[in-house]
Structures are given as C-alpha cells and as structure tokens.
MARNU-921010 format. One line per field, with one value per residue: x, y, z of N, C-alpha, C in turn; residue in three letters; residue number from 1. Coordinates in steps of 0.02 Angstrom, whole numbers, padded with zeros to 5 digits. Layout:
REM MARNU-921010
n_east <- X_...
n_north <- Y_...
n_up <- Z_...
ca_east <- X_...
ca_north <- Y_...
ca_up <- Z_...
c_east <- X_...
c_north <- Y_...
c_up <- Z_...
type <- ala_...
seq <- NUM_...
***
This chain:
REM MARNU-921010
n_east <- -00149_-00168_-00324_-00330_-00330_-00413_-00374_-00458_-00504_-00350_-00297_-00294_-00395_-00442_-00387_-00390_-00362_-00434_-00539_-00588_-00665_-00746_-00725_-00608_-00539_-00589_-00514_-00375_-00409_-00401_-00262_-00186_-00254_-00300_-00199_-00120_-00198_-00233_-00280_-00420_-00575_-00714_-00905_-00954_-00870_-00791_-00905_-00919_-00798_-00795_-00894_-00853_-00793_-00873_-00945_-01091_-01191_-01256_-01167_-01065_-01087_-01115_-01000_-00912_-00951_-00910_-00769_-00772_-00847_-00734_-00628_-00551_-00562_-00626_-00780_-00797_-00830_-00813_-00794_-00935_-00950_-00977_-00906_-00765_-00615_-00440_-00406_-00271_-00189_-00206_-00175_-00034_-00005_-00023_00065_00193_00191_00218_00339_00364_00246_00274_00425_00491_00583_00709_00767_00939_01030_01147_01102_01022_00896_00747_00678_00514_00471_00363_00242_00095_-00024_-00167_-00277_-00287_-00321_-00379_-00285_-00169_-00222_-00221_-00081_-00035_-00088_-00072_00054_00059_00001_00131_00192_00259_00328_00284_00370_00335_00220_00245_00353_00402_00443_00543_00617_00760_00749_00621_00609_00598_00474_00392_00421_00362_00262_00222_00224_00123_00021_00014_00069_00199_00244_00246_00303_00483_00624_00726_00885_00945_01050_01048_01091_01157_01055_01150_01224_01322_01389_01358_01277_01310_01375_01295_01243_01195_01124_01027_00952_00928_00826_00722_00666_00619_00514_00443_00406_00339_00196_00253_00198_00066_00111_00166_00060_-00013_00066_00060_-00073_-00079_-00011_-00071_-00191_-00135_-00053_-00104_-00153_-00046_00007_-00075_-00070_00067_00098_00013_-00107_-00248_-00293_-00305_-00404_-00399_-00503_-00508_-00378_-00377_-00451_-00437_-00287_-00315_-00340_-00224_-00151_-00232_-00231_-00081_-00025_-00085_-00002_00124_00151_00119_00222_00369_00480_00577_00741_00779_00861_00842_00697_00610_00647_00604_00534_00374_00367_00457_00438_00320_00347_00427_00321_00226_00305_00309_00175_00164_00207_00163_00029_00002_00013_-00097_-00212_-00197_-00230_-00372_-00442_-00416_-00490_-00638_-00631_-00636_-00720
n_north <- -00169_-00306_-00331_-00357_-00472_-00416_-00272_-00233_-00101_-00052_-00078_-00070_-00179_-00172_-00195_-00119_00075_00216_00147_00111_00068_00159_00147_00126_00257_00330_00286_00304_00467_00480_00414_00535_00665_00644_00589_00690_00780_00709_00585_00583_00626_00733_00657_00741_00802_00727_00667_00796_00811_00683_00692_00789_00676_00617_00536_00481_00515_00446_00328_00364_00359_00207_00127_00199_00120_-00013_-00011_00029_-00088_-00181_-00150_-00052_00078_00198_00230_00386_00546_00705_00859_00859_00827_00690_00583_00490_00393_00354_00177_00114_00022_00009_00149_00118_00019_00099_00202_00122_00099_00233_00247_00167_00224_00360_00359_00257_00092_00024_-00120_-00195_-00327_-00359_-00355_-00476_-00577_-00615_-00734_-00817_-00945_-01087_-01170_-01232_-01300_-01423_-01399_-01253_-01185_-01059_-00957_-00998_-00959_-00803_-00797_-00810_-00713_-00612_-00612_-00578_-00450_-00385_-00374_-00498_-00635_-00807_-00947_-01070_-01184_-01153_-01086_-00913_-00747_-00614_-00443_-00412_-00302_-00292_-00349_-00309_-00279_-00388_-00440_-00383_-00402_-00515_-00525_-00430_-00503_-00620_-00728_-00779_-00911_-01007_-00977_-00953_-00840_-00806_-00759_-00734_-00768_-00785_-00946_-01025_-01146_-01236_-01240_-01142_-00985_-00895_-00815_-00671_-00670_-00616_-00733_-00788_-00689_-00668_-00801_-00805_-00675_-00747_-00824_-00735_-00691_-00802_-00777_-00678_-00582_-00537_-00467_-00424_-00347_-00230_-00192_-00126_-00028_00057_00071_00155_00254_00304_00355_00455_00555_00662_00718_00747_00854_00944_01033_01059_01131_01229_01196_01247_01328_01229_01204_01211_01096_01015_00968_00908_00797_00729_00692_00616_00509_00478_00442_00318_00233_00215_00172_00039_-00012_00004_-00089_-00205_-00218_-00265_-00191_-00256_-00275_-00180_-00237_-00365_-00356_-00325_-00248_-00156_-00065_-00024_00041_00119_00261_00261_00289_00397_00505_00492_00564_00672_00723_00707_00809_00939_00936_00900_01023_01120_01038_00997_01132_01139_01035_01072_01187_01135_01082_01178_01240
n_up <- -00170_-00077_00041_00189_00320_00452_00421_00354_00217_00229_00150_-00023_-00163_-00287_-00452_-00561_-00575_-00493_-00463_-00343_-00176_-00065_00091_00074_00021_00133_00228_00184_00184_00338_00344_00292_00333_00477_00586_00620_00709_00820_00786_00767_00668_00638_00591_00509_00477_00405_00309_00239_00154_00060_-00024_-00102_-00157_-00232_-00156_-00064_00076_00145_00098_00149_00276_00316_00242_00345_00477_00437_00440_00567_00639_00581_00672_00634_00638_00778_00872_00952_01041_01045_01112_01088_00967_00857_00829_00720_00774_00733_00765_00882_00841_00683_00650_00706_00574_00461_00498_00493_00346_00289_00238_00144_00059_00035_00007_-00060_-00066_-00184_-00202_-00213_-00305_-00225_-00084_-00075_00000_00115_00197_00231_00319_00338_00459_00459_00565_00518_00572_00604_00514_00482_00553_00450_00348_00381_00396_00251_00188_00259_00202_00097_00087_00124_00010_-00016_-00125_-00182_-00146_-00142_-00080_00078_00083_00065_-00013_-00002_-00030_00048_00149_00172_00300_00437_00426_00412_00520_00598_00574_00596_00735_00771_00749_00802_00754_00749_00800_00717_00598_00532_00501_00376_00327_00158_00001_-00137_-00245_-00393_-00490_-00522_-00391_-00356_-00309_-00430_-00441_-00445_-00595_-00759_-00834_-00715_-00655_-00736_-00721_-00611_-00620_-00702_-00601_-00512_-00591_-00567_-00443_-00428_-00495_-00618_-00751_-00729_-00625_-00724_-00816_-00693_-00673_-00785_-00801_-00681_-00716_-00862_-00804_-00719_-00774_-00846_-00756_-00674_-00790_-00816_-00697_-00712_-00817_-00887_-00908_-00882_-00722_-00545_-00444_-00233_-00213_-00315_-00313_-00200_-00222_-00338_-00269_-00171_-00223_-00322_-00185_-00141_-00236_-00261_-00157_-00153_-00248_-00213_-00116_-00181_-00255_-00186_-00210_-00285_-00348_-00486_-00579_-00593_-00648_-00805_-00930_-01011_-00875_-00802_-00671_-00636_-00711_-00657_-00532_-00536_-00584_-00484_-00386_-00408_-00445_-00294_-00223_-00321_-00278_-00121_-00049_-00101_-00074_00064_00099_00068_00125_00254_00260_00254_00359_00464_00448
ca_east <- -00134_-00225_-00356_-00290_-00376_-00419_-00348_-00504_-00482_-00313_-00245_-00353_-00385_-00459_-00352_-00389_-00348_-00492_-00601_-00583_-00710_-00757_-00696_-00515_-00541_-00598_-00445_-00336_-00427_-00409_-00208_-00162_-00247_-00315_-00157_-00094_-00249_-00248_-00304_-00513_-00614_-00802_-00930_-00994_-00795_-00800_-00949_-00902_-00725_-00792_-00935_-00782_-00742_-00927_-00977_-01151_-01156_-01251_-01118_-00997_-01081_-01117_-00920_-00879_-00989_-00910_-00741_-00790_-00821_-00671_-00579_-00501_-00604_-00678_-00821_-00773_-00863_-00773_-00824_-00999_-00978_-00993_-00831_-00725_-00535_-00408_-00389_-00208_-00182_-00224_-00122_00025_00006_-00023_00145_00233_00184_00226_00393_00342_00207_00308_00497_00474_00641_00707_00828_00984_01045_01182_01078_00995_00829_00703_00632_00501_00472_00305_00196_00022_-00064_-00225_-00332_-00266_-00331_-00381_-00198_-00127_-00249_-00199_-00018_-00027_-00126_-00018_00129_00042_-00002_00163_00215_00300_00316_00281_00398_00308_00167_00261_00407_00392_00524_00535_00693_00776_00754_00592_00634_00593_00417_00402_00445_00314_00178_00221_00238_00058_-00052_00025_00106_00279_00272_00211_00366_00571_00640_00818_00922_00976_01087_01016_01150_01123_01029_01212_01250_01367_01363_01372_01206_01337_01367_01275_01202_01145_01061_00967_00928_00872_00748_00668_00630_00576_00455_00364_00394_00288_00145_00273_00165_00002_00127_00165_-00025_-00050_00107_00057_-00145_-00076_00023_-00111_-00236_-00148_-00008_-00145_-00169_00016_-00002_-00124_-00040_00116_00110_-00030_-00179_-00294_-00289_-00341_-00438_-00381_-00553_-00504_-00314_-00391_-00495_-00344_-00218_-00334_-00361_-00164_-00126_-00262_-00187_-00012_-00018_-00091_00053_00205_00128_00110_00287_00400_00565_00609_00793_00775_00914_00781_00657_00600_00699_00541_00482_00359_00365_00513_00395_00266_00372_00415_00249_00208_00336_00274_00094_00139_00245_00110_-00063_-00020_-00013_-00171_-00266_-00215_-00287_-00434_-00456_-00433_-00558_-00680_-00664_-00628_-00813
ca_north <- -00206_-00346_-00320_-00387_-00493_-00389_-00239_-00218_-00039_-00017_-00075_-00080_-00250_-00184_-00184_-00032_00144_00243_00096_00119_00070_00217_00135_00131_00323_00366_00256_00367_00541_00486_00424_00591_00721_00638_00592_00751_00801_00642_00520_00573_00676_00732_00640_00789_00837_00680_00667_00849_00794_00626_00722_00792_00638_00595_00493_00518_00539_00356_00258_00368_00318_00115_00120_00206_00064_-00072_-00016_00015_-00172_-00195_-00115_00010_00159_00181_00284_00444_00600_00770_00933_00854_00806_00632_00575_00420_00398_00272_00127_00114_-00049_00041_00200_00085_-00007_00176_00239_00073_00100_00300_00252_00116_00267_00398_00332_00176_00085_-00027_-00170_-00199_-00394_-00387_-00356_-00530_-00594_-00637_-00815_-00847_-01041_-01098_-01243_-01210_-01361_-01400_-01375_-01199_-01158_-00988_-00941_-01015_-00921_-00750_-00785_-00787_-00626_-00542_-00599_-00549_-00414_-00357_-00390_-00581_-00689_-00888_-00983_-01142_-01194_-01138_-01028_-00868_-00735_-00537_-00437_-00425_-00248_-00295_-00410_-00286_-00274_-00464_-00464_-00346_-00422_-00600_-00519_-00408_-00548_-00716_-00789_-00797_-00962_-01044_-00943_-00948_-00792_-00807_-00681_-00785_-00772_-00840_-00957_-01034_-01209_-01281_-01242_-01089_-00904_-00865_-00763_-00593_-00668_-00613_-00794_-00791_-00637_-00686_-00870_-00761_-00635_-00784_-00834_-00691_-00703_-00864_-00792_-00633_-00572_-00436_-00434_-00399_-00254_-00175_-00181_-00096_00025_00077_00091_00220_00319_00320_00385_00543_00590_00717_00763_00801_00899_00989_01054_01076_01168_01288_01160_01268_01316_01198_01240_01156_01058_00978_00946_00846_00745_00682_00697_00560_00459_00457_00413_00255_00191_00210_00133_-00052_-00027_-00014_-00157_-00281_-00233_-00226_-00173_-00289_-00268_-00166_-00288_-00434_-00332_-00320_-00200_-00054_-00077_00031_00047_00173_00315_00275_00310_00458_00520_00486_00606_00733_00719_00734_00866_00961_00891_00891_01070_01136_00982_01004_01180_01112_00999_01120_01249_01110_01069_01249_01266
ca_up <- -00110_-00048_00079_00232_00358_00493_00418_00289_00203_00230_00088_-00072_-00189_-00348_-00494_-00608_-00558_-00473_-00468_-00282_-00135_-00023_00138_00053_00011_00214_00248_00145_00217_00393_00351_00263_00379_00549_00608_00653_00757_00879_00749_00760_00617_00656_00551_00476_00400_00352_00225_00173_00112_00039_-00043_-00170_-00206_-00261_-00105_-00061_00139_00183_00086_00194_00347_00313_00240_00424_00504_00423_00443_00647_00636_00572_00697_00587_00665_00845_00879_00997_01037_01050_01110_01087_00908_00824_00732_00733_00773_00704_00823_00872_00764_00624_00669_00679_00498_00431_00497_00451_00262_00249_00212_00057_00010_00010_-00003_-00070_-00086_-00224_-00181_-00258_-00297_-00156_-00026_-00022_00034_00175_00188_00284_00298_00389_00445_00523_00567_00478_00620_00638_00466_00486_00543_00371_00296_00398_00371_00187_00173_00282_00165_00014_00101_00123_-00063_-00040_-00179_-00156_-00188_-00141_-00005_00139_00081_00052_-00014_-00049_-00048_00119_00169_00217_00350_00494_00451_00423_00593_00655_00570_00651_00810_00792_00726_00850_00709_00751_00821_00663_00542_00537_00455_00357_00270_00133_-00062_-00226_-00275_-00455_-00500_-00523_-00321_-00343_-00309_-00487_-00455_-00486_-00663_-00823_-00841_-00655_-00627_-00783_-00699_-00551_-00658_-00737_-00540_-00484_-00635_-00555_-00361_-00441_-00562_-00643_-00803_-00686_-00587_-00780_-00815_-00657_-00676_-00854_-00784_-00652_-00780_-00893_-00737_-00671_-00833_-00876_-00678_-00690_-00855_-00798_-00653_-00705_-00886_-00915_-00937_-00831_-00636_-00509_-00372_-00186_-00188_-00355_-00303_-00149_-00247_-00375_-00239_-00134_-00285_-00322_-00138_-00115_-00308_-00269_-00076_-00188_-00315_-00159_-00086_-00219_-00281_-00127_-00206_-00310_-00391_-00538_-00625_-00616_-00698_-00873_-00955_-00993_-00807_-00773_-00610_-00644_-00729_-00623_-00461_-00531_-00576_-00396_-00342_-00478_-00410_-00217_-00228_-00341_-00256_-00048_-00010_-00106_-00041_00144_00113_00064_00214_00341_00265_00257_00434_00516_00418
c_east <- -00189_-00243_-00314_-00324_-00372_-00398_-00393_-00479_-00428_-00274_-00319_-00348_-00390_-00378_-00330_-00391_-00410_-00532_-00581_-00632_-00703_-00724_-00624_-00484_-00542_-00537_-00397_-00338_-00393_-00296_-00158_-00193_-00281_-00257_-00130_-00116_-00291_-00282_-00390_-00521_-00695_-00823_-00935_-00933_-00798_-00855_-00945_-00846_-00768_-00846_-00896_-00774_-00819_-00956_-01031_-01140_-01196_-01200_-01051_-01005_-01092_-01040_-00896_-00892_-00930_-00816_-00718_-00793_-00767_-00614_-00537_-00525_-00644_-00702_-00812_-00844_-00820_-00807_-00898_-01010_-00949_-00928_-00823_-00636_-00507_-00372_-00309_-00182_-00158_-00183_-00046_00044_00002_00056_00203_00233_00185_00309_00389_00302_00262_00403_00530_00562_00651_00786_00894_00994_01081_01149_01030_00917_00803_00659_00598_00450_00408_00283_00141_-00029_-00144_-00282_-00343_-00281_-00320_-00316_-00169_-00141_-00222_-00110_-00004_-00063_-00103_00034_00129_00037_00058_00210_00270_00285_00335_00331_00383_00270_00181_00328_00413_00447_00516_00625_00727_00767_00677_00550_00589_00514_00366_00374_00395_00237_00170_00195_00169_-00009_-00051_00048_00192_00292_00283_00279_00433_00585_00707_00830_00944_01015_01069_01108_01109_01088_01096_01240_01311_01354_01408_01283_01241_01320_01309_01210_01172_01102_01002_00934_00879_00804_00713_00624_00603_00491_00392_00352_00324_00253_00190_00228_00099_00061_00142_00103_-00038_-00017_00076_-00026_-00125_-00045_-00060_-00174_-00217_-00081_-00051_-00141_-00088_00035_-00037_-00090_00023_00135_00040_-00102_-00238_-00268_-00335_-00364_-00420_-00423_-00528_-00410_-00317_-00420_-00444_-00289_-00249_-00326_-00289_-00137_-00149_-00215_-00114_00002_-00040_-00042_00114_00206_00139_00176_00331_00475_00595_00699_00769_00825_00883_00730_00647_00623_00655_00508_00444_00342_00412_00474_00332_00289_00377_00386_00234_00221_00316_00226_00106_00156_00201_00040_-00035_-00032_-00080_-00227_-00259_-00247_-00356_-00450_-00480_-00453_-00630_-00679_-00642_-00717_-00837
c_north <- -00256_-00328_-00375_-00400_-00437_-00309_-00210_-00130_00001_-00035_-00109_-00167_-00239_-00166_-00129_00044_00180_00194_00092_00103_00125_00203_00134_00218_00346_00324_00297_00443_00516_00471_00473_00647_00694_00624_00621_00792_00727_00596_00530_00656_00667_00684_00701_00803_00768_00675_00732_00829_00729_00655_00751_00753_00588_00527_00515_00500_00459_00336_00301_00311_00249_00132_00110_00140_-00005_-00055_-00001_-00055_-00208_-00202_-00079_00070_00149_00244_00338_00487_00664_00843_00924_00833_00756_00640_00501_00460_00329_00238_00134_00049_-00008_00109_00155_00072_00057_00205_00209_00094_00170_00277_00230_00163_00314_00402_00271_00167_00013_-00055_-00171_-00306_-00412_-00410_-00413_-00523_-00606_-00685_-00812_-00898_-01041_-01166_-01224_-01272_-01365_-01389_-01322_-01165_-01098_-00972_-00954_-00959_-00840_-00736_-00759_-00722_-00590_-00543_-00552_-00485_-00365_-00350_-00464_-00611_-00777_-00936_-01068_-01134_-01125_-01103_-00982_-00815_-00648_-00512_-00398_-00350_-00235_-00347_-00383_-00304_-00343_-00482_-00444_-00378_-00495_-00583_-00494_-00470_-00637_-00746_-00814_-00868_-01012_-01035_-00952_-00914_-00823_-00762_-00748_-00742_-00813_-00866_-00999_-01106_-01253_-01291_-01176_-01014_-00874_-00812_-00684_-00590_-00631_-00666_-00809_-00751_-00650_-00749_-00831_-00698_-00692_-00809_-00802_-00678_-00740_-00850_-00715_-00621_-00532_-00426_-00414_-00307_-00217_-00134_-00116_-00028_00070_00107_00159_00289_00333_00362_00443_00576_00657_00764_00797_00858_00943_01024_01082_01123_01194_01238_01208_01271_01264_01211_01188_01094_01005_00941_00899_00787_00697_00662_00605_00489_00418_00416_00345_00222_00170_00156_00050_-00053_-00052_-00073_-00239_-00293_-00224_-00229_-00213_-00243_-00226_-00203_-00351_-00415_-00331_-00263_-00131_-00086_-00008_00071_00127_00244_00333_00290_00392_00522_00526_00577_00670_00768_00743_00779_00941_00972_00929_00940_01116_01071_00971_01056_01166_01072_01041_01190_01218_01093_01121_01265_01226
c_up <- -00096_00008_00148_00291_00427_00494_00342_00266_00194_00172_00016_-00110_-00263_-00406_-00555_-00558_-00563_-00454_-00370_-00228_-00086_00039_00125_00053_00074_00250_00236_00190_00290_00402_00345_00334_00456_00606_00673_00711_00784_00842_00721_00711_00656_00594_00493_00420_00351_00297_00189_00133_00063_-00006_-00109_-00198_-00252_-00218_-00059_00022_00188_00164_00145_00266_00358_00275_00317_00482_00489_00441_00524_00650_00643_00623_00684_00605_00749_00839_00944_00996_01080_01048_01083_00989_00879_00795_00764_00750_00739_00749_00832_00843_00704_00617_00667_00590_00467_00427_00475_00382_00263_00218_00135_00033_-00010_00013_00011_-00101_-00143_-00203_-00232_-00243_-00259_-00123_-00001_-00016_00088_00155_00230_00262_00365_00389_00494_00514_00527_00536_00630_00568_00451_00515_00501_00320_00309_00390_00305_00172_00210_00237_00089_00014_00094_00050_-00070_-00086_-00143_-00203_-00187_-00083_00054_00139_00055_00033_-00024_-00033_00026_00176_00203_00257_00412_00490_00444_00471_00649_00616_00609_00718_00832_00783_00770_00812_00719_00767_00775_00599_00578_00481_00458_00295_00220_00036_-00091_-00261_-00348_-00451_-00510_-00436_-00310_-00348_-00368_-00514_-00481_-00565_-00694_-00827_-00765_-00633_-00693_-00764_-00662_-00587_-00670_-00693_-00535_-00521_-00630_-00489_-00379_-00499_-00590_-00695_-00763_-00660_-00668_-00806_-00769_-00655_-00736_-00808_-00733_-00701_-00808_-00834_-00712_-00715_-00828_-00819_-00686_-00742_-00852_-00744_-00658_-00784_-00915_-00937_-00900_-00737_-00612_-00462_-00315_-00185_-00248_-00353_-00240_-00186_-00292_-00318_-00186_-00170_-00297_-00258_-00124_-00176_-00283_-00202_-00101_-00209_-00262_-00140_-00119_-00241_-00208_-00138_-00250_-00348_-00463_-00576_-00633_-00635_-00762_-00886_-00962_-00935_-00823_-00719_-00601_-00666_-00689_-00541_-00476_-00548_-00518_-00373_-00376_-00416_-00332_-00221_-00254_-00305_-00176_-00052_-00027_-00085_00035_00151_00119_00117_00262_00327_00283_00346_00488_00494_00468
type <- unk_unk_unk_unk_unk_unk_unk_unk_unk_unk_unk_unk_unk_unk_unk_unk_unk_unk_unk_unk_unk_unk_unk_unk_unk_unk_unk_unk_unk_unk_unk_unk_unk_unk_unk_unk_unk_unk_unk_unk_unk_unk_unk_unk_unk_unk_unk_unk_unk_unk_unk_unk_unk_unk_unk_unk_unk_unk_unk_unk_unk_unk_unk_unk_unk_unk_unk_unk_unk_unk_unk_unk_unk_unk_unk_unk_unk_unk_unk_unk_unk_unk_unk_unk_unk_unk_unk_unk_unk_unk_unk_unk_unk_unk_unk_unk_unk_unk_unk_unk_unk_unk_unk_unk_unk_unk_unk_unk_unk_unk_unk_unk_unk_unk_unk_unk_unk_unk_unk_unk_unk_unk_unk_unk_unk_unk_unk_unk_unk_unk_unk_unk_unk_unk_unk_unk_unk_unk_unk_unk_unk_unk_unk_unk_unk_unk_unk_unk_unk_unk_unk_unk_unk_unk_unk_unk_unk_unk_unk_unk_unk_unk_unk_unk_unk_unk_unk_unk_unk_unk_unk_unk_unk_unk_unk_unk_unk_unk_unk_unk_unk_unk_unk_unk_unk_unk_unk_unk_unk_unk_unk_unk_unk_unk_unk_unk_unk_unk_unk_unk_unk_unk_unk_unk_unk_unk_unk_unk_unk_unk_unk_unk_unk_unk_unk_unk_unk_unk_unk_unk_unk_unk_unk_unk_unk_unk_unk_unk_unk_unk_unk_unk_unk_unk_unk_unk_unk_unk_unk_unk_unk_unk_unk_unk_unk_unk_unk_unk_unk_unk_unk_unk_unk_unk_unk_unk_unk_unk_unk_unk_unk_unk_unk_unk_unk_unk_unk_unk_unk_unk_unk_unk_unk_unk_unk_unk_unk_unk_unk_unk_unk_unk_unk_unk_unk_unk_unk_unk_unk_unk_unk_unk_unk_unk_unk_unk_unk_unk_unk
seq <- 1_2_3_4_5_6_7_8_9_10_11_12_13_14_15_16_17_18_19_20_21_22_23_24_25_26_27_28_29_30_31_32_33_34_35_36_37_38_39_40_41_42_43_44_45_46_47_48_49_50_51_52_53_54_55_56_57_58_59_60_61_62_63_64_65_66_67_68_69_70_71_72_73_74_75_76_77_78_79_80_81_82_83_84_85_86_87_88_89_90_91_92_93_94_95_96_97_98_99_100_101_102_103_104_105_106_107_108_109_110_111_112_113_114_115_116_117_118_119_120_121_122_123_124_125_126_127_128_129_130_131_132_133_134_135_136_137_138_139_140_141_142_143_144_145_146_147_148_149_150_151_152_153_154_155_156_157_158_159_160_161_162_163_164_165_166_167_168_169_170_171_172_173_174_175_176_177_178_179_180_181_182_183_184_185_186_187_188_189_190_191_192_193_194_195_196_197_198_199_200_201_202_203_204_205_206_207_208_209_210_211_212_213_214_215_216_217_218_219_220_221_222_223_224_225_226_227_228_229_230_231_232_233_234_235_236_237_238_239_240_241_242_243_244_245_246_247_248_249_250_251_252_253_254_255_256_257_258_259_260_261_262_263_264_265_266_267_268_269_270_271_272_273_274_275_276_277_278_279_280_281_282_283_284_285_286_287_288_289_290_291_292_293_294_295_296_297_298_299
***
C-alpha cells in the first residue's frame, strides 16, 4: 500500500515481503487487538509484543512518537499507566479496510467502473498532491492527469475519502461502461474484453502486483506448511509473530490491487493463490496469536 498522506503507518510502501517498518507493525498490533479494548494498549504491552517481532523497545517508542505526530496514535493514561490509543481517524480507515483485509472482493466485468475526474488549481498544490495518494492509496489506476479509474464496487469509499480529507469539491465521481475504441459496447465480446485487459495493463502495474503476489507466496507457503502438516509445533508467541507479518504484507497487496476483474487479468494471476494462502494463514495464525497477546498483557 502506499503510505498515505496523513495516514503514515497505516498502510505500508515497501515492496518485498517482511521488509516492513516497525511503525507499520504497531499499526497492525494496535488494528488486530486494541480495537476491542477501547482502541488504547499500555506502552509496556506494547514493546513486549513488538519485542517478538525483533523490535528493540527505543525504535518502538520513536516509531510510537512519530506516528503520535502523525495523528495515528494519541497519548492517554489509564489506571495510571502510559499507553497510546488510536485516534478516531485512524480507527475509522482501520474498520473501512477489514473488509479488503479480510474479504477482499474481486469485480466482475458487468459491474462497471468508478471515475473520478479532477482539477485542483495550481496554487492548491498540496491538495493535488493529497488527492492522488489517497487514490493510489485506495488502489486507482490513472488513466491520465486527472482521471482516475478502479472497479466500481469501490465507489463508496471513494466517497468517504473525498468527504474525510475536503476534497470533494475538487472531484466528480461516475459509474461508467468500457465501451470499445470503435464506440460500441462490444466490451462483452472476446475481442473487447481483450481490448479492455490490455487497458487495464497501462491503468495498472499488474506485472509489479505478480512480483508482489509470487513474493508473498514465496514468504509464508512454508508458514502454512508448517502449520498445517506435521512440520513441527508452533508455539502462540511464534504464530503472532508470522500471523503480524502476514497481516501488515497482505493489507499493501489489497490495496494496490483493488479487485480488479479476474477476466482482465493475466491468465496465471497470482493474486488467486495468494488470496488463498491468506485465508490458509488466518484461519491457522489468529487464534494462537490472540492467545499470545492477551497473556502478554494480563502479565
């Protein structure tokens, strides 16, 4: 995922699997189990959990710092002890994206697109600049300067990022149908849905998302193999530590792809093995890694 102005941490940038920054990881911990218990973790659970994942307990707290800055964390105090909570901003975009983490949907070619068409004056720079990194953000492909396109289903949250960041005045959303370069809705055809893949090809990186599909496979196959056919037991502490790892990875991957059509895809996507890997992994991973949580912070 691209990092997202004002929304540092919550969605990762790097490109290889694990290669992760720590503030993406206490992003992760605090979306998976703070939630549930009013949004705030102590400091202290915090650098024990992050301590698993081989994060020494300054970089926790300059991470926590920088993503306080941010506004992605406010500083609290509870029953007399030090933690953070997650701003309600940030609690929103969290709950927006459980659906794309964990029941991520893929479009079909009926269902159409979402345009959204802009003009932001040049004086107003920095808003051009926050538009496009919210779009990218949300996985849009460019189809030029100022028109933007993904696959129509997610329209709604389009709609809520215009509406949270002041941009709406600046955008015009439209549902719209890929008709062909001749002028006719022969996008059903054979020879049109193949016109339309070859688009989608320049509105997105897909050989970058195979790269990155194939890099997650290759990254937690084993974690699933291990878990699921006699490689050794895992202990909860080591099913948190993969299970975190899988969740920050996979939350860039939803992002950058947002649904595309599997019928305008390359024929071995791997997006397809690597979804359901995913579902492998959570299914496997959450409930010995919520144990683990909430021994570490009943300790």
């Amino acid at each position: 995922m691209n990092t997202a102005s004002g929304e540092e941490g919550v969605s990762g940038s790097d490109d290889a699997p694990g290669r992760t920054q720590p503030r993406q990881l206490i992003v992760t911990v605090y979306g998976l189990y703070a939630r549930d218990t009013g949004g705030w973790m102590s400091v202290a659970s915090l650098i024990r959990l992050l301590a698993g994942l081989g994060v020494e307990a300054p970089t926790v707290r300059s991470s926590v710092s920088r993503l306080k800055r941010a506004g992605i964390l406010e500083a609290r105090t509870v029953s007399g002890a030090a933690g953070y909570r997650i701003s309600a901003d940030t609690e929103r975009v969290l709950r927006d994206g459980d659906p794309r983490i964990f029941a991520s949907r893929r479009a079909t070619v009926d269902e159409g697109w979402v345009l959204v068409v802009f003009s932001v004056p040049e004086s107003e720079r920095a808003r051009r600049h926050t538009l496009r990194t919210q779009l990218a953000r949300l996985g849009f492909g460019s189809v030029s300067a100022g028109v933007w396109i993904a696959p129509g289903h997610v329209h709604d949250e389009a709609e809520d990022m215009l509406a949270r960041h002041g941009l709406r005045s600046y955008a015009d959303l439209f549902r719209a149908d890929y008709l062909s370069v001749a002028g006719t809705a022969e996008a059903a055809s054979g020879a049109g849905r193949a016109e339309l893949a070859a688009k989608v090809r320049t509105w997105w990186d897909t050989a970058r998302l195979q790269r990155l599909y194939a890099g997650f496979c290759a990254t937690y196959r084993p974690v699933a193999e291990r878990t699921g056919s006699g490689g050794g037991p895992m202990t909860d502490g080591e099913a948190f530590s993969a299970y975190i790892g899988v969740i920050t990875d996979w939350r860039r991957l939803v992002y950058l792809d947002p649904g595309i059509a599997r019928e305008l895809l390359p024929a071995a996507w791997g997006g397809t093995e690597a979804s359901e890997l995913f579902d492998r992994l959570h299914a496997q991973l959450s409930g010995p890694a919520r144990r683990h949580v909430e021994r570490l912070r009943a300790g």
